[in-house]
C-alpha positions in Angstrom: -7.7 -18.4 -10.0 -8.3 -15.0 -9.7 -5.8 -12.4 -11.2 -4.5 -8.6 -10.6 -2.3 -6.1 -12.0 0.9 -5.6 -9.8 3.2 -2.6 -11.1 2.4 -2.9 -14.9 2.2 -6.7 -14.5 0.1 -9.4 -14.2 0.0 -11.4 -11.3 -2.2 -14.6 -10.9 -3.1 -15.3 -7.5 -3.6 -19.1 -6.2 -3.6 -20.2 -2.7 -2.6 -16.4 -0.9 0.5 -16.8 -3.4 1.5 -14.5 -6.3 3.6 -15.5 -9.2 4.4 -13.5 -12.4 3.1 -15.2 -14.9 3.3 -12.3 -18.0 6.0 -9.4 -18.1 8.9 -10.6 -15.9 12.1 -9.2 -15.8 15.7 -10.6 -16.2 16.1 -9.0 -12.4 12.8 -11.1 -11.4 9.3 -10.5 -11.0 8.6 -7.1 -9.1 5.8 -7.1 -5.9 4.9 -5.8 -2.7 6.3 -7.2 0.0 3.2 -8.2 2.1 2.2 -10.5 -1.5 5.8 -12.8 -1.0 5.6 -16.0 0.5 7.7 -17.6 3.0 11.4 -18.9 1.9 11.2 -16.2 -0.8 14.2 -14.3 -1.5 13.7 -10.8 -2.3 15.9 -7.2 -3.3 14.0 -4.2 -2.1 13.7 -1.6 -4.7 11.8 1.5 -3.0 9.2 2.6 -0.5 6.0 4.4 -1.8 5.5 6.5 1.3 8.1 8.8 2.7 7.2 8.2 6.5 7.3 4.6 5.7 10.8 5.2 4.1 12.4 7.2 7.3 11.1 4.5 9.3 12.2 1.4 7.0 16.0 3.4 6.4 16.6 3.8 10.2 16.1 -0.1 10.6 18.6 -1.0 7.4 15.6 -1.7 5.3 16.4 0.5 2.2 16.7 0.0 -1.1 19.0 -2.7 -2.5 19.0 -4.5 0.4 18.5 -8.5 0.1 16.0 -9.7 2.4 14.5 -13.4 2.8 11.3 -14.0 4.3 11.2 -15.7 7.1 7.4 -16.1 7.7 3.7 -14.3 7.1 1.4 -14.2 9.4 -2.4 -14.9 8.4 -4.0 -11.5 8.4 -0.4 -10.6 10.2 3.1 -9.2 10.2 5.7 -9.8 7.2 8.5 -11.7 8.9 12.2 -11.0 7.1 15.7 -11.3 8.0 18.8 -10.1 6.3 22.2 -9.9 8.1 21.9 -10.7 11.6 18.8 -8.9 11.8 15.1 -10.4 12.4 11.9 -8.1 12.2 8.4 -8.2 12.0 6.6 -5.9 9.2 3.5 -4.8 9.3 0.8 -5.5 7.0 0.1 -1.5 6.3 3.7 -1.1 5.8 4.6 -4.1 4.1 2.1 -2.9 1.3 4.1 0.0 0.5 7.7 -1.5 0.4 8.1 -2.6 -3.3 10.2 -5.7 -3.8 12.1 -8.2 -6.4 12.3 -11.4 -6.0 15.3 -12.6 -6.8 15.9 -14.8 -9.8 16.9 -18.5 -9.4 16.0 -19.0 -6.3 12.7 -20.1 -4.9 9.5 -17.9 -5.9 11.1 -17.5 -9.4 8.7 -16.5 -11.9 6.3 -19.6 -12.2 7.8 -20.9 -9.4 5.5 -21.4 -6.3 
């Protein structure tokens, strides 16, 4: 099990799949979006890059928005819906979308 520091936290990483194991909040634990896992339910909380942000706002995909993830693709796309809406993500852009994952619900803190 190898382990990395997400956003002042650490992370341990076991199969492809984080979980906060040190530092989560009441809110849940806080990572980038391409690091969820299908089923996971997430809140987004901001964007790192500004193009990236345009982009993400004119598709509904700002901040605050609940999202679940749908799939991820091996080496591929972020898969989320929320609403009606289904879209693919990209790996470059799914690494600067910051997200929560929502507490109580699968992918809780420890939970795989």
């Amino acid at each position: 099990m190898t382990s990395g520091k997400t956003s002042g936290r650490i992370m341990a990483k076991s199969d492809t799949r984080y979980q906060c194991v040190i530092g989560s909040r009441p809110g849940g634990c806080r990572l980038r979006l391409d690091q969820c896992w299908t089923g996971q339910r997430l809140v987004v909380q901001s964007v790192e890059d500004g193009l990236v942000r345009d982009m993400a706002v004119r598709i509904g995909l700002g901040a605050g928005v609940e999202v679940t993830c749908q799939t991820k693709l091996p080496l591929g796309p972020v898969v989320l819906t929320w609403g009606d809406q289904e879209i693919a993500v990209g790996r470059g852009i799914a690494r600067r979308i910051m997200v929560r994952v929502q507490r109580g619900r699968r992918g809780e803190a420890g939970e795989p």
